[in-house]
C-alpha positions in Angstrom: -43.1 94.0 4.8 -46.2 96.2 4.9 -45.1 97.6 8.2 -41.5 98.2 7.1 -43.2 100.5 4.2 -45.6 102.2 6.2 -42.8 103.3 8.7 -40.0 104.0 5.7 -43.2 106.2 4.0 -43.8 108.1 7.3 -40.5 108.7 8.1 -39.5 112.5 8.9 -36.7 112.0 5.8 -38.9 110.6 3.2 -41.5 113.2 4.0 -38.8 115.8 3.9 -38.0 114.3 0.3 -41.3 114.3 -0.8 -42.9 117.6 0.2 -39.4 119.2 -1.8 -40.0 117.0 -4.7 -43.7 118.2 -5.1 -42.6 121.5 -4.4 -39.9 121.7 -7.3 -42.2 119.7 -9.6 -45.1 122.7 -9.0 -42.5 125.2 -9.4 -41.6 123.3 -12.9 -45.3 123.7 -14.0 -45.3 127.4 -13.0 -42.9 127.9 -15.4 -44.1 126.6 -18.0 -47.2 128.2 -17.2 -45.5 131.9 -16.7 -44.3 132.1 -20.3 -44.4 129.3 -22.9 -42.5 131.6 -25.3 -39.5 132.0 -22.6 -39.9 128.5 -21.3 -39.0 127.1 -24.9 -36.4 129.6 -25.6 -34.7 128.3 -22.5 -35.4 124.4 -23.2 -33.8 125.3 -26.8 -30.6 127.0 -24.7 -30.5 123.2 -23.3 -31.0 121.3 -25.6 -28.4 123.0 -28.0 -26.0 123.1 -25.1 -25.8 119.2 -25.3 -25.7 119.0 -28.8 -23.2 121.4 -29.3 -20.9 119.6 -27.1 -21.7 116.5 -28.2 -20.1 117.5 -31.5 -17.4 119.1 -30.4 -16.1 116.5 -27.8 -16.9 113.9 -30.4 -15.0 115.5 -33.5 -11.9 116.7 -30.9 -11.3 112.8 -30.1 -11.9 111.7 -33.5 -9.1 114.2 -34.3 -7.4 112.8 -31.2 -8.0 109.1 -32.4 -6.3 109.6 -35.5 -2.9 109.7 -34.1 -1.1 106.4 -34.3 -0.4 104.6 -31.2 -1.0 107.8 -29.4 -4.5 108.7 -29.3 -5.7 106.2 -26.5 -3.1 107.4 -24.6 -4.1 110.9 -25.1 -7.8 110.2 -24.1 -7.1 108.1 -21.6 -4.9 111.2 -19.8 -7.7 114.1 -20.6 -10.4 111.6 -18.6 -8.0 111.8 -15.9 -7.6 115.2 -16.1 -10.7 116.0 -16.1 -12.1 113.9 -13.6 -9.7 114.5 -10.7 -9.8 118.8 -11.7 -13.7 118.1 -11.4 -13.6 116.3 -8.3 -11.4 119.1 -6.7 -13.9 121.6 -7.8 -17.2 119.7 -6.4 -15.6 119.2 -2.9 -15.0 123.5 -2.7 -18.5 123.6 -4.2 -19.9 121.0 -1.9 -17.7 122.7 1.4 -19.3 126.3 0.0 -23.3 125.3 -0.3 -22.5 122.7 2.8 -21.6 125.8 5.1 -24.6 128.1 3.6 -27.2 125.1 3.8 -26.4 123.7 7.3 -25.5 127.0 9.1 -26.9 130.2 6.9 -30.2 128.8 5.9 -33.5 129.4 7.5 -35.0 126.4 6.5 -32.4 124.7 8.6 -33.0 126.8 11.5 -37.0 126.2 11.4 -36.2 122.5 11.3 -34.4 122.5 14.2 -36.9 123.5 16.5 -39.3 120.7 15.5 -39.5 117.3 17.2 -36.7 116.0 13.8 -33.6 114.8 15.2 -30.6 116.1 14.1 -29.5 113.8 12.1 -32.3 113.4 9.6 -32.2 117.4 9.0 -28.6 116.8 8.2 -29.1 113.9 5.7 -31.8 116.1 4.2 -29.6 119.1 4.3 -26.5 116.6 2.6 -28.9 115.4 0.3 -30.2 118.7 -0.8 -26.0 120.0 -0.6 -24.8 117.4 -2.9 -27.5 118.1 -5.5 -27.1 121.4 -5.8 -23.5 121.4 -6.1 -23.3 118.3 -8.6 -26.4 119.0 -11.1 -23.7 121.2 -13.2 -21.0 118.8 -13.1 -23.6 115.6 -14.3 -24.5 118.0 -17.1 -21.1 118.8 -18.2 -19.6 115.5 -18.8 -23.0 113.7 -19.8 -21.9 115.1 -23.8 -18.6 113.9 -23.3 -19.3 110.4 -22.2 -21.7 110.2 -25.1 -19.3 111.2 -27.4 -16.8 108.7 -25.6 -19.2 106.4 -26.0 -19.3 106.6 -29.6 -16.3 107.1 -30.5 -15.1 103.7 -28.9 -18.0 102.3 -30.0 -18.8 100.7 -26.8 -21.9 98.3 -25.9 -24.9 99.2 -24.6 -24.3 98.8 -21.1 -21.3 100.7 -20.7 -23.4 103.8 -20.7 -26.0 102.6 -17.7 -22.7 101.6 -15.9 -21.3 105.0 -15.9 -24.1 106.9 -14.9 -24.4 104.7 -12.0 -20.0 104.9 -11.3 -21.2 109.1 -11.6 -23.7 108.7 -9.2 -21.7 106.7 -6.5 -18.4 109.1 -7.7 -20.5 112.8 -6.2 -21.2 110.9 -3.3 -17.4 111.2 -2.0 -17.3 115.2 -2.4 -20.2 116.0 -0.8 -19.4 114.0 2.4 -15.8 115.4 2.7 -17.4 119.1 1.9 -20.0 118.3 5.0 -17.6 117.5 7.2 -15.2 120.0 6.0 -18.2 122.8 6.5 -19.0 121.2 10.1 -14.8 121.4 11.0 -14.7 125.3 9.5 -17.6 126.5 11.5 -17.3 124.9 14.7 -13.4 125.6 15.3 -12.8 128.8 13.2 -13.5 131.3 15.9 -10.9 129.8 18.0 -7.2 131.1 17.3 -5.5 127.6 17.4 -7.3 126.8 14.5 -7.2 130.2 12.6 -3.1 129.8 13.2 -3.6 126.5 11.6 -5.2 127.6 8.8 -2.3 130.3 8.3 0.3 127.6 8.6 -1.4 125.2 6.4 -2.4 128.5 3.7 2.2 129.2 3.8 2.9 125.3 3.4 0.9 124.8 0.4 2.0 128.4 -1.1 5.8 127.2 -0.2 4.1 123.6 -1.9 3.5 125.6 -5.1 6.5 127.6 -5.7 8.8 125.1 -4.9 7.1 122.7 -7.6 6.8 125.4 -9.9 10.5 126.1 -9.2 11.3 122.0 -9.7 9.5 121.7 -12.5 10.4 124.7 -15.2 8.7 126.0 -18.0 10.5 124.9 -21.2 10.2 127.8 -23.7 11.6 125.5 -26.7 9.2 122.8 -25.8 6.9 123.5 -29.1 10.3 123.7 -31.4 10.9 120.2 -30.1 10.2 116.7 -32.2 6.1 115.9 -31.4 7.1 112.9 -29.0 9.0 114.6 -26.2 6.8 117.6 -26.4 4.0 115.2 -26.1 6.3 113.1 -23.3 6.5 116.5 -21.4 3.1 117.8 -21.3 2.2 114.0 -20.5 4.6 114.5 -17.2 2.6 117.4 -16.2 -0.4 116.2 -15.5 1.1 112.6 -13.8 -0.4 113.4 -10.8 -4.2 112.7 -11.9 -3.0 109.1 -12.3 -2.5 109.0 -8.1 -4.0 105.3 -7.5 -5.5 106.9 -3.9 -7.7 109.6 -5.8 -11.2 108.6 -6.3 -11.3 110.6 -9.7 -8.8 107.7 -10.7 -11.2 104.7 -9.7 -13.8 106.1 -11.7 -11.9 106.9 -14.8 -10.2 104.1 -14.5 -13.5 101.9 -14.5 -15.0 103.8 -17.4 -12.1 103.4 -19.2 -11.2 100.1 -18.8 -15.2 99.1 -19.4 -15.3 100.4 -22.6 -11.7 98.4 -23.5 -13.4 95.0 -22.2 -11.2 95.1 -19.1 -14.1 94.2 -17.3 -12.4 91.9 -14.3 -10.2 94.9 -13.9 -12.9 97.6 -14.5 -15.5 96.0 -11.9 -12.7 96.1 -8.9 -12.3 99.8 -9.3 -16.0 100.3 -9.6 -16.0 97.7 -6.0 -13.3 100.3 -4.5 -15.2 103.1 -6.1 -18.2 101.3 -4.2 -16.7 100.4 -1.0 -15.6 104.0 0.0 -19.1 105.8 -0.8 -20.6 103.3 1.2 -18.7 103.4 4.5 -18.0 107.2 4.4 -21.7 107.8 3.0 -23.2 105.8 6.2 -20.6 107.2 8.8 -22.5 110.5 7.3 -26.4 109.5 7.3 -25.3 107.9 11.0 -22.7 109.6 12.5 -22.9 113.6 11.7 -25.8 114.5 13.5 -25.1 115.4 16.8 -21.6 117.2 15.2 -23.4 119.7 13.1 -25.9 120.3 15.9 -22.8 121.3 18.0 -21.3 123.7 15.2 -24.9 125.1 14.6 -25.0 126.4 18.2 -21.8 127.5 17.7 -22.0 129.6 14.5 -25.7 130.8 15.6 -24.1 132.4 18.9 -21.4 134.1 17.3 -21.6 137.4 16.6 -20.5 138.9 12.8 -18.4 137.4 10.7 -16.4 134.1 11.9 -13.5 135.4 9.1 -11.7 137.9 11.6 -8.5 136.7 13.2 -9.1 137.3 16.2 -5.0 136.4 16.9 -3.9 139.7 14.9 -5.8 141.8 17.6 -6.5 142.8 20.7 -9.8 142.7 22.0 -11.8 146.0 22.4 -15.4 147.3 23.7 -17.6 147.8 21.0 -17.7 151.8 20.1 -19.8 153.4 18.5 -17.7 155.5 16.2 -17.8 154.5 12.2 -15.6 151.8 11.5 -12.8 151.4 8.5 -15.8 150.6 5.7 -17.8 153.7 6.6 -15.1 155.7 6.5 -13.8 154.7 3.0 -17.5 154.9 1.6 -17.6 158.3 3.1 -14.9 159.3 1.0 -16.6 158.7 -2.3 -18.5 162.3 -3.5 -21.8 162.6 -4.6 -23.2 160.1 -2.5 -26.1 160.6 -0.1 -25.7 159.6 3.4 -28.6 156.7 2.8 -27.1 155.8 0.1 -23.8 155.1 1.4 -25.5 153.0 4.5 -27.2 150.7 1.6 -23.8 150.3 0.1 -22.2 149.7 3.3 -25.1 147.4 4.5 -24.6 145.1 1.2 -21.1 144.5 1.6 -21.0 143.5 5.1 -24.1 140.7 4.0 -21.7 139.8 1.0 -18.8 139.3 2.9 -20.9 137.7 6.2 -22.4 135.5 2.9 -19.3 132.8 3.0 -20.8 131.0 -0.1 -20.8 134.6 -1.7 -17.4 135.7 -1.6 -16.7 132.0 -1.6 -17.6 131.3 -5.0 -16.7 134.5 -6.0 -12.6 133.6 -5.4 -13.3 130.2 -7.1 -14.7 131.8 -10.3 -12.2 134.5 -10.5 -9.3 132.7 -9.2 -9.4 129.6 -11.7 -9.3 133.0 -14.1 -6.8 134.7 -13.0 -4.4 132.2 -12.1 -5.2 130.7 -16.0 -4.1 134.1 -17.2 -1.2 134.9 -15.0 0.3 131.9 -16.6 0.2 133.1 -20.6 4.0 134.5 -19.6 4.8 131.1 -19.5 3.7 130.9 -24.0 3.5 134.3 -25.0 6.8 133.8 -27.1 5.3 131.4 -29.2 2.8 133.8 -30.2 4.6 135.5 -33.0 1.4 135.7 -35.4 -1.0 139.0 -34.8 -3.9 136.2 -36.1 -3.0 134.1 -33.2 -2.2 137.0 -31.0 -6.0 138.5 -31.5 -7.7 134.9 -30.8 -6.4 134.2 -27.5 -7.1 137.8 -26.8 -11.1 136.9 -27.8 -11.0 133.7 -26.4 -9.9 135.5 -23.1 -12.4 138.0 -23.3 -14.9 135.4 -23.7 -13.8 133.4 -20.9 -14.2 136.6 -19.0 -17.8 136.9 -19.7 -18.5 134.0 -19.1 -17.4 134.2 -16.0 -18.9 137.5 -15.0 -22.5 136.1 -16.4 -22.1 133.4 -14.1 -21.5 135.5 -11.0 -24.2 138.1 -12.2 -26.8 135.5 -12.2 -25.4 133.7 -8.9 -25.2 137.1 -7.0 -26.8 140.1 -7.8 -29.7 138.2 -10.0 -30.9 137.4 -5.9 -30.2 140.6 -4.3 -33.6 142.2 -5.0 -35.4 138.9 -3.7 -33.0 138.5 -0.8 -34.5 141.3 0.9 -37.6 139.4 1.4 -40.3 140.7 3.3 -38.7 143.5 4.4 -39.1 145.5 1.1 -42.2 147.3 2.6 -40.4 148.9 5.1 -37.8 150.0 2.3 -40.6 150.8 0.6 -42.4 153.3 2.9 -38.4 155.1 3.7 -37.8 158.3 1.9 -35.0 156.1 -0.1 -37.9 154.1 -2.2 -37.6 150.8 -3.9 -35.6 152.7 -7.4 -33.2 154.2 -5.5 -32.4 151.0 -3.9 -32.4 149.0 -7.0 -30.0 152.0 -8.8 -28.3 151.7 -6.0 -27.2 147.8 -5.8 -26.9 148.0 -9.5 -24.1 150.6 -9.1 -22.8 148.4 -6.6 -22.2 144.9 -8.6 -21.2 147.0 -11.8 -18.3 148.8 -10.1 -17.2 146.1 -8.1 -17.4 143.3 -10.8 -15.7 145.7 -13.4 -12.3 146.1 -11.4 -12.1 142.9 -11.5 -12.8 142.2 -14.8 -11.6 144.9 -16.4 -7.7 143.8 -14.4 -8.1 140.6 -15.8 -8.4 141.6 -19.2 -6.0 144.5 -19.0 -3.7 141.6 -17.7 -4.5 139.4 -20.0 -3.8 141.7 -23.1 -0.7 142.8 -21.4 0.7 139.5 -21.2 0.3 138.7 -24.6 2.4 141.8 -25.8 -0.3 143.9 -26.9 -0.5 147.4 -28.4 -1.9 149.9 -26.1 -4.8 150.7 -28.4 -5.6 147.1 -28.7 -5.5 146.9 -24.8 -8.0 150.3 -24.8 -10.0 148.9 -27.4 -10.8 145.0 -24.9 -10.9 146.7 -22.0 -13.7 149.3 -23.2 -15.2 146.0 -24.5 -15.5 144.6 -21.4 -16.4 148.0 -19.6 -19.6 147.8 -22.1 -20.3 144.0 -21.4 -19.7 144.3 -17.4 -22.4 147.0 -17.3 -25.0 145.5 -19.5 -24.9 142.3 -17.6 -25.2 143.5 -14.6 -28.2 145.9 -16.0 -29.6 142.3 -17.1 -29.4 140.3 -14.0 -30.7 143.1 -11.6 -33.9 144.0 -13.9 -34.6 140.4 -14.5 -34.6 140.4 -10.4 -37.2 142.7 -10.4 -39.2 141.3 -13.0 -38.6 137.6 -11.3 -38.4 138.0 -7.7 -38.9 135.4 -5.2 -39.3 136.9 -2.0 -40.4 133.9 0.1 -37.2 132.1 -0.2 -33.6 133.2 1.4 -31.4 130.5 -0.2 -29.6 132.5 -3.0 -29.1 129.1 -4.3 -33.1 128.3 -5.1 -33.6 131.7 -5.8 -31.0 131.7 -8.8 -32.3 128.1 -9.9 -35.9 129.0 -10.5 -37.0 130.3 -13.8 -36.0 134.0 -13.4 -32.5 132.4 -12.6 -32.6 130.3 -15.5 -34.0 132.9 -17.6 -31.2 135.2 -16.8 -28.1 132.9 -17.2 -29.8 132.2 -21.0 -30.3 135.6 -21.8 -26.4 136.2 -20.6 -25.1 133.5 -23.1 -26.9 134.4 -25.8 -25.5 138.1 -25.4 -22.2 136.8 -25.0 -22.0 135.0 -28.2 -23.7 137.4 -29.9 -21.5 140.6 -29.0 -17.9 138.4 -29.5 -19.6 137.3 -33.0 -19.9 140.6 -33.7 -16.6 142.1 -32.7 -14.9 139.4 -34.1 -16.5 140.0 -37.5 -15.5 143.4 -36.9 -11.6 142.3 -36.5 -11.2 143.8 -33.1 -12.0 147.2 -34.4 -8.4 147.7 -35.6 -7.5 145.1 -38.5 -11.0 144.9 -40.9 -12.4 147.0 -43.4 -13.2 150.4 -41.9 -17.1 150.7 -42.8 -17.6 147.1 -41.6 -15.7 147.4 -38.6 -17.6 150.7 -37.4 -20.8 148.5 -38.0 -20.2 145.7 -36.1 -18.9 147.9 -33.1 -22.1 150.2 -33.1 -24.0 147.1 -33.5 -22.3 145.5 -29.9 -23.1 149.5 -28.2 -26.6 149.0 -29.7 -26.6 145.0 -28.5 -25.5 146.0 -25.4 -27.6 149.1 -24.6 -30.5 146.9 -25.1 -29.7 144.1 -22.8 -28.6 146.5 -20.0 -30.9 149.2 -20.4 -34.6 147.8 -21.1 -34.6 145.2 -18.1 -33.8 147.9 -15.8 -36.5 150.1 -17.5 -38.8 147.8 -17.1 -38.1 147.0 -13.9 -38.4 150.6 -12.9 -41.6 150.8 -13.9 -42.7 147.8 -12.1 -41.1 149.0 -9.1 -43.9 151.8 -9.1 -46.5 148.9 -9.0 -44.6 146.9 -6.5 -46.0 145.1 -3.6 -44.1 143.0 -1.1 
């Protein structure tokens, strides 16, 4: 038994596992020790996180609950939900950080010229993958269980029983996102597969329209009595309820727990159980020598894997400016170093596949959430409403664009690693090159944001001034966040590191996500006290708006200051 220890103890995964635990565990401590003041303003940001949702997810099925004969019914269908629109969102999460972990990582590429075989760095790698992506998800729905929980009034054990379903249930994503990675990298340079891709990207577009076609919007569905509405939004999300999904044998098991189903509860946990064991060890045993084979592969290629090679012919390389130089060129009052920064960064952001990866997940849930207000716009015959989905759109916005500010260009600074003193001693300087990438992010994060909310005003049948009036709002917000997250990277760098992923989760990261939020909720509190500018009483309403400028100036303007002046000091 003693031997079996020893050997488990000095095996080249559990040292793997415990040098990273130490490691994050020191850089906890660090934290603490940079700045208590920050450290408890983010712990506070936590903490009242999971108390504010507690309440809210436990007063919205209260309210649910109180409907007669139709409340379990309703709670039982948003567990589905949620479940199965999570699960589809941690396996592209898990396929994104997979790809960037196993085959843009330097860490990975270290480790494969020790004496490790392949297939411990790629449990390490999985393990290390499926954290990452899943840390978010655990923290979103541990309120909502609670308040589950509570609401049922379930025993004790139902909540041990669920965390351990959870734990078993992120298991499942993160082996089909491996293996998806593994399949994408080793194949996609060849043209059979890239004119699979295209044929399976037309199918499931054909897919789409033909169900949207088959399955119509009804505009009188909220003039209708409350039980065939309720009947027709039920139909809608049927699909969740799909016995083969493995959202369904967890929710199933969670609810049927907490009912006392527990014969019935425990053989979907045993099916939940059975699959993450046989496709978790066909992973620990059996991917190894595959991603070893698409490493080679995507190390020897040259540039980015994402050109279709089948919708060209092939060519000597020339040396003449290609199509990105020439459209940078065209843009005045830029200096030629300047425009070979700009260029530089968006050929690393699109050769980044996690970048612009999570980038089309974070707008594209957006966007496609917006394009669909046509389908209730002509319910919205109150200005009242009108103006709070407006809000609630802008806010969703910003959201969204603090999120990709902190994932992005929070690391771009540190991403440069050690070869800042080189930048350093060029005629450019470090400012420049800060100013520079801060320009960058700004303008290319504000046409999208700023189409989204146009769009989204438009769509709800908006005055002109009132679409003016959000999209000069979200002008002000795109700027200052992005002022935000690029000072803070100065101020936080972590130039040892080149996962974007651990650079963004360390306490600069954390630090700037906070500081995001809280200036999120503070500028829509004040511009909805303000009544959109348009609708309150004048004095108050000119108040509250130079109060957001004000806000906003501050969070955009005295991080890049600051990090200016530090810049002067700076030494990589």
């Amino acid at each position: 038994m003693s031997l079996n220890s020893t050997a488990l103890k000095n095996s080249p995964l559990f040292l793997l596992l415990r040098v990273n635990a130490i490691h994050s565990w020191r850089r906890l401590l660090a934290v603490r020790q940079q700045s208590r003041l920050l450290t408890g303003i983010i712990g506070l940001f936590v903490t009242g996180y999971l108390v504010l949702a507690f309440q809210l997810f436990y007063y919205g099925m209260k309210f649910i609950a109180k409907f007669p004969g139709l409340g379990a019914v309703l709670t039982e269908r948003l567990f589905y939900t949620l479940f199965a629109f999570l699960f589809a969102l941690l396996l592209l999460s898990n396929l994104i950080i997979s790809y960037t972990n196993l085959f843009r990582n330097r860490e990975t590429a270290f480790l494969l010229t020790l004496p490790v075989s392949t297939q411990t760095i790629f449990q390490w790698k999985f393990i290390e993958s499926t954290i990452l992506a899943s840390w978010a998800f655990l923290y979103l729905i541990a309120p909502l269980v609670a308040a589950f929980g509570l609401v049922r009034g379930v025993p004790w054990h139902f909540y041990p029983l669920t965390a351990l379903l959870v734990g078993l249930f992120i298991v499942l994503p993160g082996v089909f996102g491996s293996a998806l990675a593994i399949l994408i990298g080793r194949y996609l340079d060849r043209r059979s597969f890239q004119l699979l891709l295209l044929v399976l990207a037309l199918v499931l577009l054909a897919f789409v329209a033909f169900w949207w076609k088959s399955n119509p919007v009804d505009d009188d569905l909220l003039d209708k009595r409350t039980l065939e509405a309720l009947d027709r939004l039920l139909a809608k999300t049927r699909f969740t309820m799909y016995p083969f999904l493995p959202s369904y044998w967890l929710s199933a098991a969670v609810m049927q727990w907490a009912e006392g189903i527990t014969r019935s509860a425990a053989f979907f946990a045993a099916v939940l159980l059975s699959h993450t064991l046989f496709f978790g060890s066909l992973a620990f045993t059996r991917f190894g020598n595959l991603f070893y084979d698409t490493a080679s592969a995507v190390q020897s290629r040259a540039g980015s894997p994402f050109k279709f090679s089948f919708l060209r012919t092939p060519k000597k390389p020339s040396p003449t400016p290609g199509l990105l130089e020439n459209l940078v060129a065209k843009i005045p009052c830029l200096q030629p170093d300047t425009r070979a920064l700009a260029v530089k960064d968006i050929r690393m952001f699109w050769r980044d596949t996690a970048q612009w990866g999570q980038s089309v997940m974070f707008f594209g849930l957006l966007g496609a959430y917006i394009i669909n207000l046509r389908n209730f716009t002509h319910q919205l015959t109150s200005p009242f409403w009108i103006n709070a989905v407006a809000f609630l759109n802008l806010g969703a916005c910003a959201f969204n664009l603090a999120s990709v500010t902190t994932r992005f260009v929070f690391p771009q600074f540190s991403l440069e690693g050690r070869r800042l003193w080189i930048i350093g001693l060029a005629p450019m300087g470090l400012p420049r090159v800060v100013k520079t990438k801060y320009w960058l992010a700004s303008l290319a994060s504000l046409c999208v944001t700023l189409g989204l909310v146009t769009l989204s005003c438009y769509l709800l049948n908006m005055p002109w001034t009132d679409v003016a009036f959000f999209g000069a709002v979200v002008t002000v917000m795109t700027f200052a966040l992005n002022g935000l997250a690029t000072g803070l990277g100065v101020l936080y760098p972590n130039l040892k590191e080149t996962n974007p992923n651990k650079i963004v989760s360390g306490f600069g990261g954390t630090l700037c996500f906070v500081l995001s939020s809280i200036y999120i909720i503070a500028a829509l509190t004040l511009l909805v006290i303000g009544d959109g500018g348009f609708h309150g009483h004048a004095v108050w309403t000119i108040a509250c708006i130079l109060g957001f400028v004000l806000l906003s100036l501050a969070v955009g303007w005295l991080p890049l200051t600051l990090a200016m002046r530090q810049l002067k000091h700076f030494e990589a």
